[in-house]
DSSP file (Angstrom, degrees, kcal/mol; ACC not computed):
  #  RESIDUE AA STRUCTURE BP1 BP2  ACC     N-H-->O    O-->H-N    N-H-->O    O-->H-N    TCO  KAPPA ALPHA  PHI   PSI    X-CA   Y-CA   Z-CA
    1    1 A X              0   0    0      0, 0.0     2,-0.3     0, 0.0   101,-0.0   0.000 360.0 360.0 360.0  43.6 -118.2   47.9   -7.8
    2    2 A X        -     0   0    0      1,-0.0     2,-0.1     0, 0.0    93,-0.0  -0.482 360.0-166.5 -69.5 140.2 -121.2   47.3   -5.5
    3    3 A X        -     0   0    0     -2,-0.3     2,-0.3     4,-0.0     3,-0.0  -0.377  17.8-128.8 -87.8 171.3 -124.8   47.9   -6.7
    4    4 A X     >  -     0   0    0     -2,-0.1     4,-1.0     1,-0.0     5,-0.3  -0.918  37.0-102.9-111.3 151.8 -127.9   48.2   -5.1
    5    5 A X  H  > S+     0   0    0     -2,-0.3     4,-0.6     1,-0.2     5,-0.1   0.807 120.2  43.6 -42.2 -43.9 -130.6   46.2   -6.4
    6    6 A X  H >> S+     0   0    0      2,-0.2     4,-1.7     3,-0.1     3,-1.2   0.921 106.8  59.0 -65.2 -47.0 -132.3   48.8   -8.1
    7    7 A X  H >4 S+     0   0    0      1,-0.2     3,-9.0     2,-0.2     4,-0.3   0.797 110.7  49.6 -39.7 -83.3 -129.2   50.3   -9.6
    8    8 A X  H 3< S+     0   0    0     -4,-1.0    -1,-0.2     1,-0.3    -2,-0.2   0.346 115.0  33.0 -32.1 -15.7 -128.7   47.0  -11.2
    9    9 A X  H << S+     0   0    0     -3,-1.2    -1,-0.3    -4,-0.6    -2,-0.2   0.411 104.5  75.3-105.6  -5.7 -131.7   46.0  -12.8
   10   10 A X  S << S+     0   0    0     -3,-9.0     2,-0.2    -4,-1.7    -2,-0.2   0.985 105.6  38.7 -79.3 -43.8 -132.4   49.9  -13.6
   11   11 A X  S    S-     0   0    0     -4,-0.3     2,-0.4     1,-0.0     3,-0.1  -0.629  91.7-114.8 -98.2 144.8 -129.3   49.5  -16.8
   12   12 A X        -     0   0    0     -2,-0.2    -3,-0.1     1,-0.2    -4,-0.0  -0.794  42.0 -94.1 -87.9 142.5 -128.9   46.9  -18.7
   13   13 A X        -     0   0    0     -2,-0.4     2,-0.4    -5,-0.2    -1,-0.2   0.137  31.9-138.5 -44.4 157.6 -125.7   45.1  -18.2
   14   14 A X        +     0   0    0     -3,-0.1   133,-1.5     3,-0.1     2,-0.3  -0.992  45.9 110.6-101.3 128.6 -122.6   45.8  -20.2
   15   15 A X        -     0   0    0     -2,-0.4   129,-0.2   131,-0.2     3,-0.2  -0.893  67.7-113.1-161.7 171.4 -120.7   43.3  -21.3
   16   16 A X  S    S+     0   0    0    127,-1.2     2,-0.3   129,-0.4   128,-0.2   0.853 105.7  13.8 -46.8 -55.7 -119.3   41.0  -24.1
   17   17 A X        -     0   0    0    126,-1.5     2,-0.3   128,-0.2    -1,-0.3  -0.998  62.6-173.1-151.7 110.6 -121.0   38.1  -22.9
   18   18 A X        -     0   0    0     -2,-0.3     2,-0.2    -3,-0.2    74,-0.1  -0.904  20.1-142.4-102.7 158.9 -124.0   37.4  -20.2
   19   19 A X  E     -A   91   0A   0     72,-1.3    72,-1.1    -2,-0.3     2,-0.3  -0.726  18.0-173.0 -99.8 156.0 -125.0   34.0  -19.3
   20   20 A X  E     +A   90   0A   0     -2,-0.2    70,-0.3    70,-0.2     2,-0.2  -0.900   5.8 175.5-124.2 171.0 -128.9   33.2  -18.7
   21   21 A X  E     -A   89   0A   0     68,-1.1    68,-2.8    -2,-0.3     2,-0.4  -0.791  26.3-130.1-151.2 163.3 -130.3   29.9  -17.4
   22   22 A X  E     -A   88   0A   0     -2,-0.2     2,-0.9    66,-0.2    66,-0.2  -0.905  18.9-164.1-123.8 134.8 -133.8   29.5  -16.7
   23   23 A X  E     -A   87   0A   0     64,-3.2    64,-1.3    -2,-0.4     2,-0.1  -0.700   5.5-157.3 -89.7  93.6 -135.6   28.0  -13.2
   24   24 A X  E     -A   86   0A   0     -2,-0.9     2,-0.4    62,-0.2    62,-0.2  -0.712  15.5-143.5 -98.3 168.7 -138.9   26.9  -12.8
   25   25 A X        -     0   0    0     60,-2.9    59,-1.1    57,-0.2     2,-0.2  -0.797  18.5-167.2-105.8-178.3 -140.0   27.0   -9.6
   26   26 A X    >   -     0   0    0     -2,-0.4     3,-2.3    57,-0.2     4,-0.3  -0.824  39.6 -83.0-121.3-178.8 -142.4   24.4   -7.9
   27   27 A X  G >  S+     0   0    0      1,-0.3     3,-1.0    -2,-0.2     7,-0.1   0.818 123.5  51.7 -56.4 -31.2 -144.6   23.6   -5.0
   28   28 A X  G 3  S+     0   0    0      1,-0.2    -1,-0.3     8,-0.0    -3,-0.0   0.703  97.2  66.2 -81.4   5.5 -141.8   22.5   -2.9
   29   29 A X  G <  S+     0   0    0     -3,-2.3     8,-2.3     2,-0.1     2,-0.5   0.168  97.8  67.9-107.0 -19.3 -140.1   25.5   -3.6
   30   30 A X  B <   -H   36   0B   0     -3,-1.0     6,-0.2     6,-0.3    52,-0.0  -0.929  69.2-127.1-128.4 153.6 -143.0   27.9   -1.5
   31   31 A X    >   -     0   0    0      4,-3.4     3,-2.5    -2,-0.5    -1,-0.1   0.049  46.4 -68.8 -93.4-155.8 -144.0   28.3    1.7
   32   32 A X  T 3  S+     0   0    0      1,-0.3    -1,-0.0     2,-0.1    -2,-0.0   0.617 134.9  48.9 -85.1  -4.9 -147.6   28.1    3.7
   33   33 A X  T 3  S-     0   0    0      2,-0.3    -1,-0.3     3,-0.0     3,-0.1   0.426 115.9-117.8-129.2  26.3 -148.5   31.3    1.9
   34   34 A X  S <  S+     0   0    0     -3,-2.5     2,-0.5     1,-0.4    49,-0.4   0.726  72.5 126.1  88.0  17.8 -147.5   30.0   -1.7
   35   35 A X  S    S-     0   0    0     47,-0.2    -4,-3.4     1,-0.1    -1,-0.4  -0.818  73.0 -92.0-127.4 136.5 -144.7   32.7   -2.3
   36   36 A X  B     -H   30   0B   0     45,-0.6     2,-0.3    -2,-0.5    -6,-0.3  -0.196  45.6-104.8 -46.0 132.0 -141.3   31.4   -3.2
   37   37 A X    >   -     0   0    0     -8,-2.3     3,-2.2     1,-0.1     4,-0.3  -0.779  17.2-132.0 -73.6 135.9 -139.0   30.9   -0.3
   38   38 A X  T >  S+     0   0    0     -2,-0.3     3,-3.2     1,-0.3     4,-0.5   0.873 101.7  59.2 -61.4 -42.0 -136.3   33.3    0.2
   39   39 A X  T 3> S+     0   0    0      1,-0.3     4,-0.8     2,-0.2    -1,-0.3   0.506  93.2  68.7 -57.6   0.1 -133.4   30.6    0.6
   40   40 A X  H <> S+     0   0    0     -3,-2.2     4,-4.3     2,-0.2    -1,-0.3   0.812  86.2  65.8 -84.8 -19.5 -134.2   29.2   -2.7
   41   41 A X  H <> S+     0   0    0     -3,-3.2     4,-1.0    -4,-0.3    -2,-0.2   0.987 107.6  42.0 -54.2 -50.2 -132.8   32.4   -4.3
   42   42 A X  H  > S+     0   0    0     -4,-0.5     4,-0.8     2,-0.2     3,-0.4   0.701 106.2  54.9 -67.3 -11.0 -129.5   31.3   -3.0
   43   43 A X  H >X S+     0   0    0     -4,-0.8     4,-1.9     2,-0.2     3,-0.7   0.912 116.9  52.2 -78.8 -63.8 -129.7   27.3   -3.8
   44   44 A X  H 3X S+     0   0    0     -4,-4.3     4,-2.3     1,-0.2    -1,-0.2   0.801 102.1  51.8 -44.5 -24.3 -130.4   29.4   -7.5
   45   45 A X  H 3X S+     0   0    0     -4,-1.0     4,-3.0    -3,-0.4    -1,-0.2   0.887 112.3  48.8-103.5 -39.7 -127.4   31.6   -7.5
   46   46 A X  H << S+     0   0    0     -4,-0.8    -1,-0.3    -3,-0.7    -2,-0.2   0.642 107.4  54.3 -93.9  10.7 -125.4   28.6   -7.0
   47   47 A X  H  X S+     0   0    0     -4,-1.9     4,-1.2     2,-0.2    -2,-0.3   0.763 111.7  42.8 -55.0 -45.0 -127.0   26.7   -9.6
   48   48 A X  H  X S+     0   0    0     -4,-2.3     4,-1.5     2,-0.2    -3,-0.2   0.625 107.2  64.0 -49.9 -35.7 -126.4   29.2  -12.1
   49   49 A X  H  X S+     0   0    0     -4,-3.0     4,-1.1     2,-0.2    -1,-0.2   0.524 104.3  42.4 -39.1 -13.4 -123.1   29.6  -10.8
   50   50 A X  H  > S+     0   0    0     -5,-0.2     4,-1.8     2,-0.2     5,-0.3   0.775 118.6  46.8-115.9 -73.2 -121.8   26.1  -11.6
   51   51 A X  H  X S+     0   0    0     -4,-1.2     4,-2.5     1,-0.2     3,-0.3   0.793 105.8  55.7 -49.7 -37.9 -123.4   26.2  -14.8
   52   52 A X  H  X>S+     0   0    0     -4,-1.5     4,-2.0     1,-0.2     5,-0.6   0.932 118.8  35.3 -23.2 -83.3 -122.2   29.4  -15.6
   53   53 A X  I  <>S+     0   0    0     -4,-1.1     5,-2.5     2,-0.2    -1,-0.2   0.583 119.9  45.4 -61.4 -17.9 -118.7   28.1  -15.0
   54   54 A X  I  <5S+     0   0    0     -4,-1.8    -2,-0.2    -3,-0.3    -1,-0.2   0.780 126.8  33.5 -92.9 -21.3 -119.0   24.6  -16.2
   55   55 A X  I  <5S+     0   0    0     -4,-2.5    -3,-0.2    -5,-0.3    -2,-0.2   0.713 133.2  27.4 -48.5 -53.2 -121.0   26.0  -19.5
   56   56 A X  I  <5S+     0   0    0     -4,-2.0    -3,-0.2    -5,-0.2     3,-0.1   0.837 134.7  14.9-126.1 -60.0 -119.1   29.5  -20.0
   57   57 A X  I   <S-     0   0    0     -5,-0.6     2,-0.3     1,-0.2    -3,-0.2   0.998 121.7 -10.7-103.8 -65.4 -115.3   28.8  -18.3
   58   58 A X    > < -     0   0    0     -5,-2.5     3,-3.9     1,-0.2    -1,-0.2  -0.713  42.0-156.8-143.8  98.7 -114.1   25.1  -17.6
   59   59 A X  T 3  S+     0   0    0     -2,-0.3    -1,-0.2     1,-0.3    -2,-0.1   0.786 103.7  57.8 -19.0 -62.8 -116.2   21.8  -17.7
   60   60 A X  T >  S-     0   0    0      1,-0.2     3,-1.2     2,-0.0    -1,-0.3   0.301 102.1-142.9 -88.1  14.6 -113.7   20.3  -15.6
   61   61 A X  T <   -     0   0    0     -3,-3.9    -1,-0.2     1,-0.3    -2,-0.1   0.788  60.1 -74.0  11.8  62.2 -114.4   23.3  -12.7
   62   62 A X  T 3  S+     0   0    0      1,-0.2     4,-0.3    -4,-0.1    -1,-0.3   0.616  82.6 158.1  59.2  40.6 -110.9   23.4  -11.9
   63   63 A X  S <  S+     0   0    0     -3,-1.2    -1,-0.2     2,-0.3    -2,-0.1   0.683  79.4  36.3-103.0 -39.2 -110.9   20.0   -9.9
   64   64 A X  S    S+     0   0    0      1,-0.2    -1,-0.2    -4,-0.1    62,-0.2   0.678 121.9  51.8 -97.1 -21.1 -107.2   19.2  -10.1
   65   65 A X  S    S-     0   0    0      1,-0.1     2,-0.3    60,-0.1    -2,-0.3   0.785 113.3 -96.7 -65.4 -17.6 -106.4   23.2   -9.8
   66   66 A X        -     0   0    0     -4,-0.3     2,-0.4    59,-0.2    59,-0.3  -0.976  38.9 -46.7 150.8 170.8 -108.5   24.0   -6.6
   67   67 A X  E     -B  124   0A   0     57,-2.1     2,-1.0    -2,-0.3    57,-0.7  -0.952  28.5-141.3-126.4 161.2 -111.1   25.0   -4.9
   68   68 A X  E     -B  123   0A   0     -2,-0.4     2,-0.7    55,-0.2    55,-0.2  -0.809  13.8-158.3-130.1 127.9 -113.4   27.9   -5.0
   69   69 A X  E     -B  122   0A   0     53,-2.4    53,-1.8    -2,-1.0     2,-0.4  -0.874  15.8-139.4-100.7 104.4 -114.7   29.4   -1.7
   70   70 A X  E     +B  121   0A   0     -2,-0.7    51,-0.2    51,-0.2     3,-0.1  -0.692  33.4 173.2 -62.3 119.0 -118.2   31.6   -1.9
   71   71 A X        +     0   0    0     49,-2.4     2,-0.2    -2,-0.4    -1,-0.2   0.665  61.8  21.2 -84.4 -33.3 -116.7   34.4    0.7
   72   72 A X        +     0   0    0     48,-0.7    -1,-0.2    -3,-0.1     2,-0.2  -0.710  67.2 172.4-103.2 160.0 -119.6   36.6    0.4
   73   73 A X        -     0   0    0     -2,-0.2     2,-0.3    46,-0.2    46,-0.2  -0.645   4.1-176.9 175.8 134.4 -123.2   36.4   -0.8
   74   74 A X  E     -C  118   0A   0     44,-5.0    44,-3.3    -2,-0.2     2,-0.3  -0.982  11.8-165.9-136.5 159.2 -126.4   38.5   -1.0
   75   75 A X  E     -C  117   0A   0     -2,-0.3     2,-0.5    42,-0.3    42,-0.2  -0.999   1.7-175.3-109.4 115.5 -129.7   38.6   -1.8
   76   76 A X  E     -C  116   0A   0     40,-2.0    40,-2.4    -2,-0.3     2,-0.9  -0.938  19.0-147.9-113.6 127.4 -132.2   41.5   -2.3
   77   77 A X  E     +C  115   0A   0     -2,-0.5    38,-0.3    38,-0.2     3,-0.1  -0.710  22.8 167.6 -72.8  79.2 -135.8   40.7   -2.9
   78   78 A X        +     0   0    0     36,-1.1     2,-0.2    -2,-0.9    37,-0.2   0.181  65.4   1.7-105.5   1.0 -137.8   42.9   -5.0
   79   79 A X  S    S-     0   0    0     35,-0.7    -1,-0.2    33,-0.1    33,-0.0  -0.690  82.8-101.0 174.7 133.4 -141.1   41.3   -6.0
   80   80 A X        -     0   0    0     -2,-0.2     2,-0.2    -3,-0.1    35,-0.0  -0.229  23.0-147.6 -66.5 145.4 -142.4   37.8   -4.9
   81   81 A X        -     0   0    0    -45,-0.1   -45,-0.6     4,-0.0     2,-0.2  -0.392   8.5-157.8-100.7-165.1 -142.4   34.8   -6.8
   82   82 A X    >   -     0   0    0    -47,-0.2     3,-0.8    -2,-0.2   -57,-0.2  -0.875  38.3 -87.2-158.9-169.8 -145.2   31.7   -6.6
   83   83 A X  T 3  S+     0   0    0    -49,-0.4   -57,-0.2    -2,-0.2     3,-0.1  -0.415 112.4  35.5-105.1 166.1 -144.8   28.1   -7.6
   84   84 A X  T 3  S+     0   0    0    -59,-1.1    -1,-0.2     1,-0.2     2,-0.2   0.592  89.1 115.6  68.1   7.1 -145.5   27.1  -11.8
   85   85 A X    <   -     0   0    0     -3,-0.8   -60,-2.9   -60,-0.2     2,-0.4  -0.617  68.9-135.0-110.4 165.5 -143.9   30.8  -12.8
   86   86 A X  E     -A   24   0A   0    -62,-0.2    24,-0.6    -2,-0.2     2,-0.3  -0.954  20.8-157.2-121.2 141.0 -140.4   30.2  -15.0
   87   87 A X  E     -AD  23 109A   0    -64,-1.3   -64,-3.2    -2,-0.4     2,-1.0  -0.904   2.4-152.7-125.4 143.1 -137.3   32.8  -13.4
   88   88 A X  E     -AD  22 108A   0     20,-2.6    20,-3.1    -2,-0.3     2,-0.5  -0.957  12.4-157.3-133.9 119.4 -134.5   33.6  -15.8
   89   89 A X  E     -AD  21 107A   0    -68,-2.8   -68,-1.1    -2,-1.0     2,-0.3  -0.975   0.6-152.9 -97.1 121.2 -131.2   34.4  -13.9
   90   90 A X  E     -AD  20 106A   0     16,-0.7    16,-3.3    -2,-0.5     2,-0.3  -0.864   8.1-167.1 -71.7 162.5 -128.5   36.4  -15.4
   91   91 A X  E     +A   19   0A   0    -72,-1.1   -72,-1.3    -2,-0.3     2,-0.3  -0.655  14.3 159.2-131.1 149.2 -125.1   36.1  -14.4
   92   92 A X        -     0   0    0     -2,-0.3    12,-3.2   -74,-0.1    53,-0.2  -0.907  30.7-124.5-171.9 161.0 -122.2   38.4  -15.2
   93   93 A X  B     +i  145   0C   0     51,-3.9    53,-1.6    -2,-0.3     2,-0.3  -0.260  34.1 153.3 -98.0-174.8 -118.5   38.9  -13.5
   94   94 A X        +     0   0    0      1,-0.3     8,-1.3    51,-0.3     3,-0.1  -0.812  62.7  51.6 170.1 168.7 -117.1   42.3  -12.2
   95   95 A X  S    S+     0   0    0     -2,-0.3     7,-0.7     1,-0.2     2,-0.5   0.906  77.8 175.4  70.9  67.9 -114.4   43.0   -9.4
   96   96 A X  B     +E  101   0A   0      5,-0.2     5,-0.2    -3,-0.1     2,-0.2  -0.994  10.5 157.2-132.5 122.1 -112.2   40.1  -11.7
   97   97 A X        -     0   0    0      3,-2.5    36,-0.1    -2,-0.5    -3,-0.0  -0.601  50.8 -84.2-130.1-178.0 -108.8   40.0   -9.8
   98   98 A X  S    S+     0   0    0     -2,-0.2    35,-1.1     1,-0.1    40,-0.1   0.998 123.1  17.2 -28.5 -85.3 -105.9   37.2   -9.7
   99   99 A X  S    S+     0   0    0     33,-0.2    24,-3.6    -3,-0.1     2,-0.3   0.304 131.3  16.7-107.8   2.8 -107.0   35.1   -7.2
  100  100 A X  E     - F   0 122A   0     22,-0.2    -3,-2.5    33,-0.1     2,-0.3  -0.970  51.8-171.3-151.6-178.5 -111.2   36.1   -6.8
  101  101 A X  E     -EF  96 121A   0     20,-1.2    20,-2.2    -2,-0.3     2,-0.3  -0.881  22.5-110.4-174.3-178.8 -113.9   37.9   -8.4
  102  102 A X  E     - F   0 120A   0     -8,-1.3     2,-0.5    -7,-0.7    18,-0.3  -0.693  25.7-162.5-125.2 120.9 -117.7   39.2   -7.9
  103  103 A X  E     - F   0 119A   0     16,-3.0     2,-0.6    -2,-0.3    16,-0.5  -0.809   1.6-162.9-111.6 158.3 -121.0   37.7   -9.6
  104  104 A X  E     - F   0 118A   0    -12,-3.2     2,-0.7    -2,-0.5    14,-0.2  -0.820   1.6-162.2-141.9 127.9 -123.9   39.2   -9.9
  105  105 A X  E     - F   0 117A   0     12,-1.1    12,-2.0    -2,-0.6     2,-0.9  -0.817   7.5-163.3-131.0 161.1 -127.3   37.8  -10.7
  106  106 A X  E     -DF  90 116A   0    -16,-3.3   -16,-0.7    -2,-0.7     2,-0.6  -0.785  11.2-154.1-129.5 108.9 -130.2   39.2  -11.7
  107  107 A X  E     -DF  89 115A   0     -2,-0.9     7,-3.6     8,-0.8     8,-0.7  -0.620  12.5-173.7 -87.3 130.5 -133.4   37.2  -11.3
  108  108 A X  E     -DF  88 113A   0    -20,-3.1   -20,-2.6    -2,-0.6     2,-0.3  -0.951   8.8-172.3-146.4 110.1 -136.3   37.9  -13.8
  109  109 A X  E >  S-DF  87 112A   0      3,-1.7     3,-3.2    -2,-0.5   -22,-0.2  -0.750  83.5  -7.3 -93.2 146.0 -140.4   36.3  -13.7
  110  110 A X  T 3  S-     0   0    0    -24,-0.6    -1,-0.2     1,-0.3     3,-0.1   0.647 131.4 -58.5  38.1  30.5 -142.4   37.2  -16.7
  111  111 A X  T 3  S+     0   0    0      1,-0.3    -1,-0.3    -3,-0.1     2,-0.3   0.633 113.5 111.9  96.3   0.1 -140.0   39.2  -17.7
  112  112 A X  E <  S- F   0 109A   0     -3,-3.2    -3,-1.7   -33,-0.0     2,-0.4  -0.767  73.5 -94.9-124.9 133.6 -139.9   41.6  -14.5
  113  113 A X  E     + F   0 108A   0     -2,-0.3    -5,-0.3    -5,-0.2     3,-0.1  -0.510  42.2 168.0 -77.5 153.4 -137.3   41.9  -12.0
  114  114 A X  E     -     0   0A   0     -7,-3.6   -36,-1.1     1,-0.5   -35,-0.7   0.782  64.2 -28.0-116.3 -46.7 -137.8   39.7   -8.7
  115  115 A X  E     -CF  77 107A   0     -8,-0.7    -8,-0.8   -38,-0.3    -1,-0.5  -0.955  49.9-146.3 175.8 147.1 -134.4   39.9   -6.8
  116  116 A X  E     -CF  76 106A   0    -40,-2.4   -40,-2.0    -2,-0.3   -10,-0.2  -0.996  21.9-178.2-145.0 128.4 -130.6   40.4   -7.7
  117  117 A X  E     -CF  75 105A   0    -12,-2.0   -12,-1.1    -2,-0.3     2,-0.4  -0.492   7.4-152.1-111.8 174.6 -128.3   38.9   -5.8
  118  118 A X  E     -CF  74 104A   0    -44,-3.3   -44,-5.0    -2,-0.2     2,-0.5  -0.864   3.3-163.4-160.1 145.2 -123.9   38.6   -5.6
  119  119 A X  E     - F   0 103A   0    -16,-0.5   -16,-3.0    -2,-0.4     2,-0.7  -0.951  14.9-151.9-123.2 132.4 -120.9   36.6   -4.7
  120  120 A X  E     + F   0 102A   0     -2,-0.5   -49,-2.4   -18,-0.3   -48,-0.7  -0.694  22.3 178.3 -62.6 104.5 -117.3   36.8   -4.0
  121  121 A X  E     -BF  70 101A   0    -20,-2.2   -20,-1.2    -2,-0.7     2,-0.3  -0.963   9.3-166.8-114.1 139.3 -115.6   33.7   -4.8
  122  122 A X  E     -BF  69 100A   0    -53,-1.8   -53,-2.4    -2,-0.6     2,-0.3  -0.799  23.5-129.4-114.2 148.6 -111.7   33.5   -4.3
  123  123 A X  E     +B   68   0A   0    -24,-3.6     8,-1.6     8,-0.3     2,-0.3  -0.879  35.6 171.6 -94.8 143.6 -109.9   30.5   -6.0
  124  124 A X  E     -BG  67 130A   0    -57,-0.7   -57,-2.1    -2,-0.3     6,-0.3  -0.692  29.3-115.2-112.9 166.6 -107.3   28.4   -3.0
  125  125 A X    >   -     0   0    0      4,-1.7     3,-3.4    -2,-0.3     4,-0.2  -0.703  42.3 -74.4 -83.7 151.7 -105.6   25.1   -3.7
  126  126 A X  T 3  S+     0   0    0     -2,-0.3   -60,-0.1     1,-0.2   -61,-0.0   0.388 127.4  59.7  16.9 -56.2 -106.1   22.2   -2.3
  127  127 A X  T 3  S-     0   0    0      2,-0.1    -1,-0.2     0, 0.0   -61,-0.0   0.150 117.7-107.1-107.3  -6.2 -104.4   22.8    0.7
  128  128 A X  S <  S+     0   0    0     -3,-3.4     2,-0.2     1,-0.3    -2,-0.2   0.627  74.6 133.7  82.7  11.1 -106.8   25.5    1.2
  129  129 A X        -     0   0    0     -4,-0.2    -4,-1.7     1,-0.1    -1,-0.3  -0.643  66.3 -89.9 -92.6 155.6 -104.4   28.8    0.6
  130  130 A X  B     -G  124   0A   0     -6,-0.3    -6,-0.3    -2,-0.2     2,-0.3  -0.419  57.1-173.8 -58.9 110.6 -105.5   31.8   -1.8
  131  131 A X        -     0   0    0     -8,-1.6     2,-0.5    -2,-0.2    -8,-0.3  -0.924  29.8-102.9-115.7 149.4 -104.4   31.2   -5.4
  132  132 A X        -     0   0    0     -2,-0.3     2,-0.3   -33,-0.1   -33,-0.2  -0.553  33.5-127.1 -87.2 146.7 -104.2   32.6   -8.8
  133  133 A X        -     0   0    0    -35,-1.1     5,-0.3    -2,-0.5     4,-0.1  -0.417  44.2 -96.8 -71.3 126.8 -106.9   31.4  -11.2
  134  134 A X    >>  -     0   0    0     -2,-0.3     4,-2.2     3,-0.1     3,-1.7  -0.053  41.8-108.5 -50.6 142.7 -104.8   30.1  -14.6
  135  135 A X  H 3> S+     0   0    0      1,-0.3     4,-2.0     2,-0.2     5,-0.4   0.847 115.8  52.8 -57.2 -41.3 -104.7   32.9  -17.1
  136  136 A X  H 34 S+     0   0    0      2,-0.2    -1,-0.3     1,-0.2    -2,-0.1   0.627 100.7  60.4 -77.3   2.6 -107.1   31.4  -19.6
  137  137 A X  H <> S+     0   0    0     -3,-1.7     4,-2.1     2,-0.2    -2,-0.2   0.895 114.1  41.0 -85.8 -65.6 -109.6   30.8  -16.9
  138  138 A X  H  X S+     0   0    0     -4,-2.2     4,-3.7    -5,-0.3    -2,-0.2   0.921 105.1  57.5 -26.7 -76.1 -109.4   34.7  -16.5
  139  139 A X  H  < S+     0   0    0     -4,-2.0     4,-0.4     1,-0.2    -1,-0.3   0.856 109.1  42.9 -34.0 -48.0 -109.3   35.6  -19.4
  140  140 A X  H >> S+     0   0    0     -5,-0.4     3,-1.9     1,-0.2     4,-0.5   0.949 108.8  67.9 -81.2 -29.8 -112.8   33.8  -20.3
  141  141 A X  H >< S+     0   0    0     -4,-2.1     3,-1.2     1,-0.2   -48,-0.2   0.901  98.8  50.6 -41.3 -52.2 -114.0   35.2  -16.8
  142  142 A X  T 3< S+     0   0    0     -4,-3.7     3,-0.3     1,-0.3    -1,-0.2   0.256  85.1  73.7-108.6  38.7 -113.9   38.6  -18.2
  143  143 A X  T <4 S+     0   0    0     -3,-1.9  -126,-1.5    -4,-0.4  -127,-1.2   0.698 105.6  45.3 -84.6 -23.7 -115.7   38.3  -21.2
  144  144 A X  S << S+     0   0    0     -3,-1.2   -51,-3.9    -4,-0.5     2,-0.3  -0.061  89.0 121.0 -92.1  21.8 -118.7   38.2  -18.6
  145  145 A X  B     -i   93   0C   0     -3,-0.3  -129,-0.4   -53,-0.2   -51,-0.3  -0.725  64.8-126.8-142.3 131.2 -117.3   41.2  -16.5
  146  146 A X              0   0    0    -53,-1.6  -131,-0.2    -2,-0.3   -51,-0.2  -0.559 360.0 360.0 -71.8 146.2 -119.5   44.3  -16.2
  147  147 A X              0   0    0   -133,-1.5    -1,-0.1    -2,-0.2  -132,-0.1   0.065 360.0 360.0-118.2 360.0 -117.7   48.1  -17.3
């Protein structure tokens, strides 16, 4: 179920459940012509990912289960940000299999889209092999899960 940026921001999601969190950004946060640096969208997407999951799906983010491996990630930009402005990500799941599934976040200034981003994370053990994520872990996963 890949989007394109536009698709995604054009509909609002469907879902049971999206998560928001909100970002502000600051000065260290832009570069020498005061516009948001692009690598801070991804430092966001996994900031809102870990809350997302320590918030939404298990405090204890699965610490004696596992580990969770970003295999993918993107970013597409769609309107600059600047330092003092507040960005509200949502978050929502898709692609929700066994042992991975797909996020997608949707970054929004003043109410406008800025940039929508996604990741693949697959769950392993320990030992670093491909595992399945415990059924109630799932289960809360795809209350977030786009149709």
């Amino acid at each position: 179920m890949f989007m394109h940026a536009t698709d995604a921001l054009a509909t609002a999601p469907r879902a049971d459940l999206t998560f928001h969190h909100q970002i502000s950004i600051y000065l260290k946060d832009s570069n020498a012509y005061g516009n948001t640096y692009f690598a801070r969208y991804f430092e966001w997407q996994g900031i809102c990912r870990e809350k997302w999951f320590y918030d939404c799906i298990s405090r204890d983010m699965l610490k004696n289960e596992g580990v969770f491996i970003t295999k993918h990630a993107q970013q597409d930009y769609l309107h600059e940000t600047f330092p003092f402005q507040d960005v509200v990500c949502e978050v929502n799941a898709y692609d929700v299999k066994r042992c991975s599934f797909w996020l997608e976040f949707r970054f929004y200034a003043d109410g406008n889209p800025v940039s929508v981003g996604r990741q693949q994370i697959v769950f392993a053990n320990h030992a670093k092999q491909i595992t399945a994520l415990p059924e109630l872990v799932l289960k809360r996963i795809k209350r977030y899960e786009l149709r």
